[in-house]
NUDRENSE-437463 format. One line per 10 residues: number of its first residue (from 1); for each residue x, y, z of C-alpha. Coordinates in nm, 2 decimals. Example, Ala and Ser with C-alpha at 12.3 -4.5 7.8 and 13.67 -1.06 7.14 Angstrom:
REM NUDRENSE-437463
1) 1.23/-0.45/0.78; 1.37/-0.11/0.71
This chain:
REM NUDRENSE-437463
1) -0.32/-3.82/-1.29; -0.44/-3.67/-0.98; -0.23/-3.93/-0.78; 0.09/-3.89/-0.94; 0.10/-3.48/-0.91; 0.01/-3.58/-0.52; 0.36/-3.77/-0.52; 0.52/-3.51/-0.70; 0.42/-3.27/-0.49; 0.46/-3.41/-0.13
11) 0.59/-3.77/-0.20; 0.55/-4.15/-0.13; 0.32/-4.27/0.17; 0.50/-4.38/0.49; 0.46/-4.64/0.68; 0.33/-4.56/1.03; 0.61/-4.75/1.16; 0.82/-4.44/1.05; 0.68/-4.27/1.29; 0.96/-4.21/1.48
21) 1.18/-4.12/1.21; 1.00/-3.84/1.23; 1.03/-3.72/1.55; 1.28/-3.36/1.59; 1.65/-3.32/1.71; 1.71/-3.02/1.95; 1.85/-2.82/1.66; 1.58/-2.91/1.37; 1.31/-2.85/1.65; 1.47/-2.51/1.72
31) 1.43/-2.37/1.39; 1.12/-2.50/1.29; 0.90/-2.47/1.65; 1.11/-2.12/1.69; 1.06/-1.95/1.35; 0.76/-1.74/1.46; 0.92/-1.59/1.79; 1.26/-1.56/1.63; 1.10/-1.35/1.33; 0.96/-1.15/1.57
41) 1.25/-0.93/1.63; 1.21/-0.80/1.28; 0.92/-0.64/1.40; 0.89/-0.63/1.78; 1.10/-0.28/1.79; 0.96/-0.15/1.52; 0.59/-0.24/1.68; 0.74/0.02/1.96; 0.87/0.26/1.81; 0.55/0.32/1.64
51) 0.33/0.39/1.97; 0.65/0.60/2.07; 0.67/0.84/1.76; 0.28/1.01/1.91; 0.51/1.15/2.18; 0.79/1.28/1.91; 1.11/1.21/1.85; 1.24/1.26/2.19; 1.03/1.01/2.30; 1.21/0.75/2.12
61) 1.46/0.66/2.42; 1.19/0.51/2.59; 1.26/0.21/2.36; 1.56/0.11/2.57; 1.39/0.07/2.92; 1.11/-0.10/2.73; 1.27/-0.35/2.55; 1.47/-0.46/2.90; 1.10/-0.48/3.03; 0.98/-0.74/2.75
71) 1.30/-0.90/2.80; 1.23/-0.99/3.12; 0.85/-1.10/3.01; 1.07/-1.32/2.83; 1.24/-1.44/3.12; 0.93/-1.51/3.28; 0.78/-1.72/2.99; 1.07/-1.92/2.95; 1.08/-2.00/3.32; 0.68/-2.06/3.31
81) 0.65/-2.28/2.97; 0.98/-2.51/3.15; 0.80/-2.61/3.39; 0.45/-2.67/3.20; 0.69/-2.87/3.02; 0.79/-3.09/3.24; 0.41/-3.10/3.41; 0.26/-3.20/3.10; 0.48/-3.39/2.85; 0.19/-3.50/2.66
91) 0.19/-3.15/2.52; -0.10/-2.92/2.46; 0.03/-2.63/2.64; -0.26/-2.37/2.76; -0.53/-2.56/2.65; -0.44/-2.86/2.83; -0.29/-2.64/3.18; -0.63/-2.45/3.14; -0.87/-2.76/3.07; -0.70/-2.97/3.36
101) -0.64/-2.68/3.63; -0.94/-2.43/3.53; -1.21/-2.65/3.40; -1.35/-2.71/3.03; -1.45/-2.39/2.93; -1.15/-2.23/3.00; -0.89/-2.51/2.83; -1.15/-2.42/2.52; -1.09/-2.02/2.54; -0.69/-2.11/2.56
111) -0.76/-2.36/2.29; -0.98/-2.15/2.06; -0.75/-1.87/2.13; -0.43/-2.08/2.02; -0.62/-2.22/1.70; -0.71/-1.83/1.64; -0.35/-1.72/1.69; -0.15/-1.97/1.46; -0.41/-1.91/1.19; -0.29/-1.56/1.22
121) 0.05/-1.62/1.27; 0.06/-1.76/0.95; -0.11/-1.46/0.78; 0.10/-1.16/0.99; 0.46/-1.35/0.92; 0.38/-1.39/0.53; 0.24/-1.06/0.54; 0.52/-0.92/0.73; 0.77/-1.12/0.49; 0.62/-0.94/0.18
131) 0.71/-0.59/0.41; 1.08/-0.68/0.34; 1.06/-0.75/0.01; 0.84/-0.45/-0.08; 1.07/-0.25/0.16; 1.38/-0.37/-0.09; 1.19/-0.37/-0.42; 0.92/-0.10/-0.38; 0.77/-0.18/-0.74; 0.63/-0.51/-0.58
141) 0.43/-0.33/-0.29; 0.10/-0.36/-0.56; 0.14/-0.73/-0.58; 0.23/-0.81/-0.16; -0.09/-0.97/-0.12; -0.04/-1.24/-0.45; 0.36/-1.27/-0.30; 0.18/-1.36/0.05; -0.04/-1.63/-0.07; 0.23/-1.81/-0.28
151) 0.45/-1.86/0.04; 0.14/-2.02/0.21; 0.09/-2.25/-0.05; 0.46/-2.34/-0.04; 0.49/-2.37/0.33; 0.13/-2.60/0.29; 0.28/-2.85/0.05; 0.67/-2.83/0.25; 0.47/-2.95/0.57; 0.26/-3.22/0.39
161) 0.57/-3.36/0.31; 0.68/-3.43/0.68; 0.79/-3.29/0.98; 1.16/-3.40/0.89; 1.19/-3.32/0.57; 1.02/-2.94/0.64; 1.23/-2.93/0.92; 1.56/-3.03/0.70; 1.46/-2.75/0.42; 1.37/-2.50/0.64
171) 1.64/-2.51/0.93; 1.91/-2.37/0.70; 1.76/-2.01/0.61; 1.64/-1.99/0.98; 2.02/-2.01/1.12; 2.09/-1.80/0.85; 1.86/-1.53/1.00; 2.01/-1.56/1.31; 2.34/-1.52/1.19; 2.25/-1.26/0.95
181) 2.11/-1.02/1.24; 2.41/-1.12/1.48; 2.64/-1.01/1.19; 2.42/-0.66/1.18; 2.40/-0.62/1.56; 2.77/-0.66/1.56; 2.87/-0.46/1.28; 2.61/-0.21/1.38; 2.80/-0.16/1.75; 3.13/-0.19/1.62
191) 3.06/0.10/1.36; 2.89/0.31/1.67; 3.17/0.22/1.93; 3.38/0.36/1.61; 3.17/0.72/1.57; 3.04/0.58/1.29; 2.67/0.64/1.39; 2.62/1.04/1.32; 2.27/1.08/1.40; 2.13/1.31/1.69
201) 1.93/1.09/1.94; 1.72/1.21/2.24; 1.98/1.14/2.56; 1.89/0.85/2.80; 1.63/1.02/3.05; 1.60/1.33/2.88; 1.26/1.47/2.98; 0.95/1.45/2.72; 0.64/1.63/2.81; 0.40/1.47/2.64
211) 0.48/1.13/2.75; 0.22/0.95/3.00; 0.21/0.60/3.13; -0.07/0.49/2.93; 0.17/0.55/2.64; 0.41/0.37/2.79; 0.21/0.07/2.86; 0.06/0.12/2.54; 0.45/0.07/2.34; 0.58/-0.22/2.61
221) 0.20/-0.42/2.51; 0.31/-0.35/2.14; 0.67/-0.45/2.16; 0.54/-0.78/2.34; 0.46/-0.87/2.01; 0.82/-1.00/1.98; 0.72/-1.31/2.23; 0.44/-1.46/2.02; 0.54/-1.77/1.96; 0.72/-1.87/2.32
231) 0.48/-2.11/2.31; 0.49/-2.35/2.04; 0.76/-2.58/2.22; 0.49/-2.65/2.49; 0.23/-2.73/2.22; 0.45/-3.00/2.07; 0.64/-3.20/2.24; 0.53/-3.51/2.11; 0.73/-3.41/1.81; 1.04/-3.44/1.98
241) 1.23/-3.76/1.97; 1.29/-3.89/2.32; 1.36/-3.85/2.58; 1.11/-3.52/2.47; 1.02/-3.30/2.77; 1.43/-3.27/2.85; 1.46/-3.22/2.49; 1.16/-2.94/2.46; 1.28/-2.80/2.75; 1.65/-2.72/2.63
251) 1.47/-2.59/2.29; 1.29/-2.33/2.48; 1.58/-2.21/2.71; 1.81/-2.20/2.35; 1.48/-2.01/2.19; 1.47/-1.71/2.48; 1.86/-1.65/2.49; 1.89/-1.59/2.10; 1.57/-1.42/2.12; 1.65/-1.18/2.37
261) 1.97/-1.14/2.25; 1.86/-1.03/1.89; 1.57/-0.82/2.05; 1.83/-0.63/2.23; 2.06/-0.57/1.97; 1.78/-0.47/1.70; 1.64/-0.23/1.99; 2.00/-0.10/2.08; 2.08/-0.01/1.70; 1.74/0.18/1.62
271) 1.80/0.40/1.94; 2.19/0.45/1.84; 2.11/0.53/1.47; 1.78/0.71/1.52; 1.52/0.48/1.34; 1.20/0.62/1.31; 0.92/0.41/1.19; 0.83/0.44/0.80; 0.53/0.31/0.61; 0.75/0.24/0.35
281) 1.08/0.09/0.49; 1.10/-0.16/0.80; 1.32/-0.03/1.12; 1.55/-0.37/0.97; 1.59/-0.26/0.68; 1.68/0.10/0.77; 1.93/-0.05/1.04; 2.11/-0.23/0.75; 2.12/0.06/0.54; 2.27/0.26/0.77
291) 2.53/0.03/0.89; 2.63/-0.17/0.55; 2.46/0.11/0.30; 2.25/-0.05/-0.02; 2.49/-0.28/-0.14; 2.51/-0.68/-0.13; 2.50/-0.74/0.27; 2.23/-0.52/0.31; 2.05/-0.70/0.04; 2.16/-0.99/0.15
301) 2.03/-0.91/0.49; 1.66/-0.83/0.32; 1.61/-1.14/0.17; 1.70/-1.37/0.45; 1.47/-1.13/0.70; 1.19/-1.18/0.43; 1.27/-1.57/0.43; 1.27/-1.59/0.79; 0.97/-1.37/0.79; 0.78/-1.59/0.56
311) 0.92/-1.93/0.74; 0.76/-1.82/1.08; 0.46/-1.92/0.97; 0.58/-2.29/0.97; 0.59/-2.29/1.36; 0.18/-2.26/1.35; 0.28/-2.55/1.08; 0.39/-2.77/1.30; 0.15/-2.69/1.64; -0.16/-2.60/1.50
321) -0.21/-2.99/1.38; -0.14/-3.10/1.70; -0.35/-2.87/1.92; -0.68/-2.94/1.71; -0.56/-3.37/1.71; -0.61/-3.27/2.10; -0.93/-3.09/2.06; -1.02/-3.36/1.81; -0.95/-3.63/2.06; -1.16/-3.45/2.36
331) -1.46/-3.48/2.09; -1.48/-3.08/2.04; -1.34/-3.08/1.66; -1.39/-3.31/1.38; -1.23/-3.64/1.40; -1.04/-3.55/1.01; -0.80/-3.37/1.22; -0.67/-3.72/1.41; -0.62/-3.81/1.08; -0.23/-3.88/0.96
341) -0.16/-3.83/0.63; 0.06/-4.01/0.34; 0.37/-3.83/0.51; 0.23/-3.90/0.91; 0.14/-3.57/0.97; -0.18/-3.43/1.03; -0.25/-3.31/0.69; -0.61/-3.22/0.73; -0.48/-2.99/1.02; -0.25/-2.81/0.78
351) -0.47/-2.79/0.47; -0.76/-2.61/0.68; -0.44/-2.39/0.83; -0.36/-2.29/0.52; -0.68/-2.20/0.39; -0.80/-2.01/0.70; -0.42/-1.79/0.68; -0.48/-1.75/0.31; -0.85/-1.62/0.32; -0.75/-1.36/0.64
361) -0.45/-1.22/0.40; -0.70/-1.14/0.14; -0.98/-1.00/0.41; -0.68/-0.79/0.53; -0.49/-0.70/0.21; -0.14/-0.82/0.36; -0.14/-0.51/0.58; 0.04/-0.63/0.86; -0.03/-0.34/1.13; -0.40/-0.44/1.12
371) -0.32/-0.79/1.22; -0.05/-0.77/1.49; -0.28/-0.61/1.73; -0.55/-0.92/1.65; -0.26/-1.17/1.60; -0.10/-1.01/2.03; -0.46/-1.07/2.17; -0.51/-1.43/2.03; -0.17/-1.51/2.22; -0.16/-1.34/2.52
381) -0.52/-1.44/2.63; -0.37/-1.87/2.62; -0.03/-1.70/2.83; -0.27/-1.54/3.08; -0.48/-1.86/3.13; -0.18/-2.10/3.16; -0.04/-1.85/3.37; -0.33/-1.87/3.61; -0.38/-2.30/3.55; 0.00/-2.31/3.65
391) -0.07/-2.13/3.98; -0.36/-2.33/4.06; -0.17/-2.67/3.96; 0.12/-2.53/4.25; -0.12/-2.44/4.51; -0.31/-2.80/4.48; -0.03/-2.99/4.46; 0.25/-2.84/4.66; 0.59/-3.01/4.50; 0.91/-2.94/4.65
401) 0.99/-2.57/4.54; 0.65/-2.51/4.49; 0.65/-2.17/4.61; 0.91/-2.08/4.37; 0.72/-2.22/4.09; 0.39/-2.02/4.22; 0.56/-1.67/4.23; 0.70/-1.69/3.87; 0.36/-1.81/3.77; 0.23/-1.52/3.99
411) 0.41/-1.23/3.82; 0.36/-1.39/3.44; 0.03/-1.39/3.48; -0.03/-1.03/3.61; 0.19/-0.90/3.34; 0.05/-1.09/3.11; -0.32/-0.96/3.20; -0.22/-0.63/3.19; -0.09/-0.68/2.84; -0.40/-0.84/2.71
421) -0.66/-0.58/2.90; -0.40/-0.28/2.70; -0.43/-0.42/2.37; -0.81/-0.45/2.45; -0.83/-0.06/2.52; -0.60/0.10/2.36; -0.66/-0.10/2.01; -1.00/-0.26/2.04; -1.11/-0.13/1.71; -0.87/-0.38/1.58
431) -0.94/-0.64/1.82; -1.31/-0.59/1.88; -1.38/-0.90/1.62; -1.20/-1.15/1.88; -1.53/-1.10/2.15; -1.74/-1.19/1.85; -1.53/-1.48/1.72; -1.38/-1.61/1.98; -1.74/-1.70/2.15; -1.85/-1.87/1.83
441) -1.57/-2.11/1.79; -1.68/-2.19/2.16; -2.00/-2.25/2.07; -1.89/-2.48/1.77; -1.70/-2.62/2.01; -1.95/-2.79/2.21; -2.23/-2.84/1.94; -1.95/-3.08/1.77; -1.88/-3.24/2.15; -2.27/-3.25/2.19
451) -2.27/-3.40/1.86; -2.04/-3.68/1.89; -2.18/-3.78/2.24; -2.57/-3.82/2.08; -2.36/-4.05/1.83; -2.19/-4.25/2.11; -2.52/-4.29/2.28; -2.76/-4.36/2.00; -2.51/-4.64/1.87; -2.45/-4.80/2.21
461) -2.65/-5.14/2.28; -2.65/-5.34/2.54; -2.45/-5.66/2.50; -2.65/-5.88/2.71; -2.96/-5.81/2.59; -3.01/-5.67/2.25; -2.90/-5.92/1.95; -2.96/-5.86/1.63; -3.33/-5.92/1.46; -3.36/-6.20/1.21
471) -3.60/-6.07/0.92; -3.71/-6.19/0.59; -3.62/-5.91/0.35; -3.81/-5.72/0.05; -3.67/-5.57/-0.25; -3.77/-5.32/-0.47; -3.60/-5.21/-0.80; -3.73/-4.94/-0.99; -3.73/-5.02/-1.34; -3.68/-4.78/-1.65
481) -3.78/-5.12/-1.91; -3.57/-5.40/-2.00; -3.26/-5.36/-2.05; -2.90/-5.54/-1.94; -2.85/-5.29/-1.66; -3.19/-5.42/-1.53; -3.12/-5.76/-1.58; -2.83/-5.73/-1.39; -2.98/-5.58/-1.13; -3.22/-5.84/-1.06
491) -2.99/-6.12/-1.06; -2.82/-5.95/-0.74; -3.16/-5.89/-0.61; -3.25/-6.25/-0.65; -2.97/-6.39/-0.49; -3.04/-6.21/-0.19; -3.39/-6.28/-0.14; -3.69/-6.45/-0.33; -3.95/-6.14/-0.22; -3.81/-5.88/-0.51
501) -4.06/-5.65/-0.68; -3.98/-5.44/-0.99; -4.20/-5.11/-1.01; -4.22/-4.95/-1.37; -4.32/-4.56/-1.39; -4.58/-4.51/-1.71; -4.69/-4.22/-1.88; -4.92/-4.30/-2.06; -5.15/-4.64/-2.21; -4.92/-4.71/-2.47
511) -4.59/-4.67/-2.28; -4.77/-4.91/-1.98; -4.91/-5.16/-2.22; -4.55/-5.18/-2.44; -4.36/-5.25/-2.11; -4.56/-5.48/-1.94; -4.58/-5.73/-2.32; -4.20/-5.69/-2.34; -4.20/-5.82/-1.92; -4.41/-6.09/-1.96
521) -4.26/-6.22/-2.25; -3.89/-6.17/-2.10; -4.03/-6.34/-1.77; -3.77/-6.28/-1.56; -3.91/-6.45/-1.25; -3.99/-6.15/-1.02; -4.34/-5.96/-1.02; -4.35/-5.60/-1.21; -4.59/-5.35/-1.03; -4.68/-5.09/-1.30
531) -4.75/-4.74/-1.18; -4.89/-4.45/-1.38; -4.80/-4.08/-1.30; -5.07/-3.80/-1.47; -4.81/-3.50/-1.36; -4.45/-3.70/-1.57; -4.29/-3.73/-1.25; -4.09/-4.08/-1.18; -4.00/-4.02/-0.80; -4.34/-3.89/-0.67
541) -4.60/-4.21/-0.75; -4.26/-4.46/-0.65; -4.23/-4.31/-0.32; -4.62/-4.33/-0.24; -4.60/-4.74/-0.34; -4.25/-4.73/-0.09; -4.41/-4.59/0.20; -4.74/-4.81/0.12; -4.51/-5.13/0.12; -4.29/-4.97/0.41
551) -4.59/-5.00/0.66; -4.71/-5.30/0.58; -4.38/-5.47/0.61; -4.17/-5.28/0.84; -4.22/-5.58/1.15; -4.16/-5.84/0.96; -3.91/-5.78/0.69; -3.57/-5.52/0.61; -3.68/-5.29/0.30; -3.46/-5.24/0.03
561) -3.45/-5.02/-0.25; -3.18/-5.16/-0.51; -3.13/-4.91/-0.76; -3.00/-4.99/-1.12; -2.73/-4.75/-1.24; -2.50/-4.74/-1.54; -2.16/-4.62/-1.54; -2.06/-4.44/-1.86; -1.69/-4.51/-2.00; -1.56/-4.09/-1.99
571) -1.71/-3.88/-1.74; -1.85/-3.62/-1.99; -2.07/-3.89/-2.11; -2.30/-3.85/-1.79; -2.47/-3.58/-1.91; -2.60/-3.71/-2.21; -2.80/-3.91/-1.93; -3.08/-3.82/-1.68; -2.99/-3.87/-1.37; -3.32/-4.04/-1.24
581) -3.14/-4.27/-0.99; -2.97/-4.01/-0.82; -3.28/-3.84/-0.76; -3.44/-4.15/-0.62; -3.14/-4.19/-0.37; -3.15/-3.80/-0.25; -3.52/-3.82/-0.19; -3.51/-4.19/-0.03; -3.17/-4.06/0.18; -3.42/-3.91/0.44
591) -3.62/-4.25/0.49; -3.50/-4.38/0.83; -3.63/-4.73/0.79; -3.55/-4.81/0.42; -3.20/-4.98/0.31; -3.03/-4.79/-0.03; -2.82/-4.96/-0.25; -2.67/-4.91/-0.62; -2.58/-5.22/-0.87; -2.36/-5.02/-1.08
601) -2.32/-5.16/-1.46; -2.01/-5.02/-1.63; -2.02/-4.97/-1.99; -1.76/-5.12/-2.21; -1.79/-4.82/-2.49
């Protein structure tokens, strides 16, 4: 049963010769490794407007100069991720640049800080994509946090089924987005260029007295929330179908122009139409109101923002399975996450994804604004540090152009500092939980490397001189009296080895003296060693006799403990039983030099 809703739900295995099948085109990698950052302008303005609105309304102008300022962020990170790119095909992005350019420790901040960041990537776009449907539908904003976790479960089983076949599904409503917003940025200037726009806006270096360049810095380091994401292509590569850097590389380039295209539109049109920012209404939706009214575009518009805004999620999808297969490879996370699935794809990766996204939506109650600053933080600390691993990589190596390479690298990463150490001060009561977690997943990090390297020494030998020990072998099987499942038992025991004891548990004379009549007159051909317990316990007086036969045997023959078990017909028929032999094997589990092993009888009935 279990198995056929599995293929239902995310289809037939593949062959890992299909491997390639599954590798993306330019255009399917586009929409599904540029979701998140493309999503972003739904909110990127609005994330600047916001800081703005402390100032007043006349501060609101301020949005133009800033949003030229991300844009040429934007510039800087398309340039910067190109040539990581093309320096590391293999993929991994800033926890590879870091690990390779700025040692171990730093490739695990960028890494930890990555794995942090697409967790919450998936939590901030579903929570953002139940913003636009609440902001459409207000009688849903009780239920945003139930509408969140059922697009994580959808986007969970989509990817399970594939790179491809995600990538298929999802590619349509993403151009849909792009065209949807291109249609509004259009319509919006045409109707503007027309007088259509009638409200009063602050002039274009009009003078505000309360504004300061802390707030200033404080609205750019907000409205940089629009470049999350810039780094996905970089993370995946392998994903690509060959030849993949040149591929990855035109992806990103395509990414950044429609990006900053639709940045500066949606920026353009809040300024023109005088947006403010509203609890209860995105700076999208307002834009479409104002420019198609509430009728069938603008609620057409809606819904394909909240699709979009839900879909960015699928870009941690598709690179947060990869980035912990390379953790998982270096030895600092589990080895589930090499681990292909049915579909090839690195289920156990986006499972735990999943999960993690769906338990911070709940913590957070889908309030988006909470997690942006968190969500900025976990991003721009793996741009600062491959930033910085970039510039190091330049100064060692010194390719043709290097020079070039090193001042683009240069600036990124001193913009890029500055936004992370703003976000730090001016919202680090909600980002204070990143100094606290981020150090943890650290630590985990190199408890599960120090881990797997005890493993890899304690099960190393030496082929030359250690072979394996030829001993004679002793078996013990507890015995509950004499039954088929016993009988069975001790015909595998015998086969194995003519030393086989069978140790009965007795609690009293009369159960002691009935068992051992019925032995000797079965006579089965092994020795039964009958042992009394005064406290009713089974396991207590059969581990004394194990340990007494352990040392006196333990240099000359392998211990074994076979253990009879029946296997009932329906499941709920186990707990008619007492599960003695399952004690026995949790208390014998921690016995370093004693073999385990289960004869299993299945009953017919």
């Amino acid at each position: 049963m279990v198995s056929k809703v599995k293929r239902v739900l995310i289809g037939r295995p593949m062959k890992s010769a299909e491997i390639e099948g599954e590798k993306l085109s330019k255009l399917k990698a586009l929409a599904v490794l540029s979701s998140d950052a493309l999503s972003s302008v739904a909110y990127g303005t609005e994330q600047i407007l916001i800081v703005l609105m402390a100032a007043g309304f006349a501060a609101v102008w301020y949005s133009i100069p800033i949003s030229v300022a991300v844009l040429g962020l934007l510039l800087i990170l398309i340039l910067s991720y190109r040539q990581t790119i093309y320096s590391y095909p293999a993929g991994g992005g800033a926890y590879v640049v870091a690990k390779d350019n700025l040692g171990v420790s730093t490739g695990l901040l960028a890494g930890g800080s990555l794995l942090v960041d697409y967790i919450l990537t998936v939590a901030v776009s579903s929570s953002a994509g139940t913003d636009a449907i609440t902001s459409a539908f207000p009688s849903l904003h009780d239920h945003r946090v139930l509408i969140a976790l059922i697009m994580i479960v959808f986007l969970t089983l989509m990817n399970l089924r594939g790179v491809t076949e995600s990538a298929s599904v999802l590619a349509i409503p993403i151009y849909l987005f792009v065209v949807a917003i291109f249609v509004l940025i259009i319509s919006g200037v045409i109707k503007y260029l027309m007088g259509g726009a009638h409200a009063a806006i602050p002039e274009l270096g009009s003078t505000v007295s309360n504004i300061s360049l802390f707030l200033l810095l404080k609205a750019f380091s907000s409205g940089c929330s629009a470049l999350t994401g810039v780094e996905a292509v970089s993370n995946a590569i392998p994903n690509f179908k060959q030849p993949s850097e040149k591929n990855a590389a035109a992806t990103l380039v395509m990414m950044g122009v429609i990006l900053g295209c639709m940045f500066t539109g949606i920026s353009l049109l809040a300024y023109w139409y005088g947006i403010m920012p509203s609890e209860k209404e995105t700076v999208v939706s307002q834009i479409a109101n104002s420019v198609f009214g509430r009728g069938t575009i603008y609620y057409m518009i809606q819904g394909i923002t909240a699709l979009i805004l839900f879909l960015a999620a699928n870009t941690a999808y598709s690179a947060f399975p990869l980035l912990a297969y390379m953790l998982a490879k270096d030895k600092f996370m589990p080895r589930m996450f090499m681990a292909r699935g049915d579909r090839l794809g690195f289920s156990n990766g986006i499972i735990n994804l999943g999960v993690l996204s769906a338990i911070l939506v709940i913590a957070f109650h889908g309030n988006t604004e909470n997690l942006i600053p968190l969500y900025a933080v976990g991003v721009f600390i793996p741009f600062t540090l491959s930033q910085l691993g970039m510039m190091i990589r330049w100064i060692k190596l010194k390719p043709a152009g290097w020079v070039t390479k090193l001042i683009i690298n240069t600036i990124g990463m001193l913009t890029t500092l500055t936004i992370t150490m703003i976000f730090i001060i001016t919202k680090f009561s909600h980002v204070w939980m990143v100094f606290i977690f981020l150090p943890i997943v650290i630590l985990t990090f190199y408890q599960i490397h120090k881990h797997y390297e005890n493993t890899a020494c304690e099960l190393r030998i030496n082929l030359q001189d250690e072979k394996p020990e030829t001993k004679s072998s002793t078996i013990i099987v507890p015995v509950a009296g004499v039954t088929r499942v016993v009988m069975h038992s001790l015909s595998y025991a015998k086969s194995l080895t003519d030393n086989v004891i069978a140790v009965y548990v007795g609690f009293d004379d009369e159960d002691i003296e009935r068992m051992e009549k019925k032995w000797e007159e079965w006579n089965p051909g092994v020795r039964l060693i009958v042992l009394r317990s005064s406290y009713r316990s089974i396991t207590r007086p059969l581990i004394k006799f194990i340990e007494t036969v352990e040392w006196k045997t333990h240099e000359t023959d392998h211990l074994t403990i076979l253990i009879p078990q029946f296997i009932t017909k329906h499941w709920w028929q186990n707990i008619l039983h007492n599960q003695t032999s399952l004690m026995i094997r949790a208390i014998l589990y921690a016995r370093k030099d004693v073999v385990i092993a289960t004869v299993p009888y299945h009953f017919q009935r």
